[in-house]
C-alpha positions in Angstrom: -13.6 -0.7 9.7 -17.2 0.3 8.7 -17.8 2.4 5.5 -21.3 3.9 5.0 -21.6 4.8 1.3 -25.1 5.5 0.5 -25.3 6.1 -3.0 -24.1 4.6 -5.9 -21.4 7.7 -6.4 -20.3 7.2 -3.0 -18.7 3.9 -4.1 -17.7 4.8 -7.2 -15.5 7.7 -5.2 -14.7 5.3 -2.6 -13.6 3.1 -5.0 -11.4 5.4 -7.4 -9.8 7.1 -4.1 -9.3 4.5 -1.3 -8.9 1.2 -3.2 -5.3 0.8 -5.0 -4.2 -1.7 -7.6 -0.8 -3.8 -6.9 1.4 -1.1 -8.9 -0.2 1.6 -7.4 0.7 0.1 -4.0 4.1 -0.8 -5.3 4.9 3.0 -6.2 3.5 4.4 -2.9 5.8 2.0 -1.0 8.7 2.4 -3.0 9.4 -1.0 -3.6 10.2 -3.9 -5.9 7.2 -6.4 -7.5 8.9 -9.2 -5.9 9.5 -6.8 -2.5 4.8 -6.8 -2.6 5.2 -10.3 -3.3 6.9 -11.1 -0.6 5.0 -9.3 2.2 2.4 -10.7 0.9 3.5 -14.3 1.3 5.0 -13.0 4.3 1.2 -11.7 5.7 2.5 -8.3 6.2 0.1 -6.6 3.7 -3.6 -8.5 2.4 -5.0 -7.3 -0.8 -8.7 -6.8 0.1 -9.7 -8.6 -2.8 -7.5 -11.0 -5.2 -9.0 -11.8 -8.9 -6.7 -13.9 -10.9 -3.4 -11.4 -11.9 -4.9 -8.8 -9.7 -4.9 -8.0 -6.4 -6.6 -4.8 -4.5 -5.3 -2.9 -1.9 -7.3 -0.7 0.7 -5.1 3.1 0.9 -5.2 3.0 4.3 -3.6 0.0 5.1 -0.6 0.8 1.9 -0.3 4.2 4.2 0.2 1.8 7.6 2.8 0.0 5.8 4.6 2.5 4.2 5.0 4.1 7.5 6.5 1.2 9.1 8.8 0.8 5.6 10.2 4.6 6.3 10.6 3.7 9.7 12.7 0.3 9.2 14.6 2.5 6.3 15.8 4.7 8.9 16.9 2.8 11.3 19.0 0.2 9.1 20.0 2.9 6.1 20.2 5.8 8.1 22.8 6.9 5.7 19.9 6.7 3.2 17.6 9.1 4.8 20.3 11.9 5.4 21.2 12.6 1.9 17.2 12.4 0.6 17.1 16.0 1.1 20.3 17.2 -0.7 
């Protein structure tokens, strides 16, 4: 994955839009802190960058896993799925 950001505004967009803090990755998902702590021990998501309490998340790869989350949610809760639009 190649970015090419050529001004200083670029990033600074880049950065506000497509890079995602811990919580924010947490709310997309729809799960628990210790849920993102444990795919991330687990290797199913990598924060981009990790500073000492925080960790950074690329958008695209929170999208990628909440896709797989909804999928997995419907096939073992498929009880949950049918009553999310009542």
């Amino acid at each position: 994955m190649r970015y090419d950001l050529k001004s200083r505004q670029e990033v600074e967009d880049f950065i506000r839009n497509e890079v995602l803090t811990a919580p924010e990755a947490i709310e997309i998902l729809g799960i628990t802190r210790a849920r993102m702590s444990q795919l991330i021990k687990q290797g199913k998501i990598t924060p981009v960058k990790k500073l000492d309490k925080v960790s950074l998340f690329l958008r695209a790869d929170v999208e990628e896993k909440r896709k797989e989350l909804v999928a997995l949610r419907e096939k073992y809760q498929p009880y949950n799925s049918e009553n999310e639009d009542e």
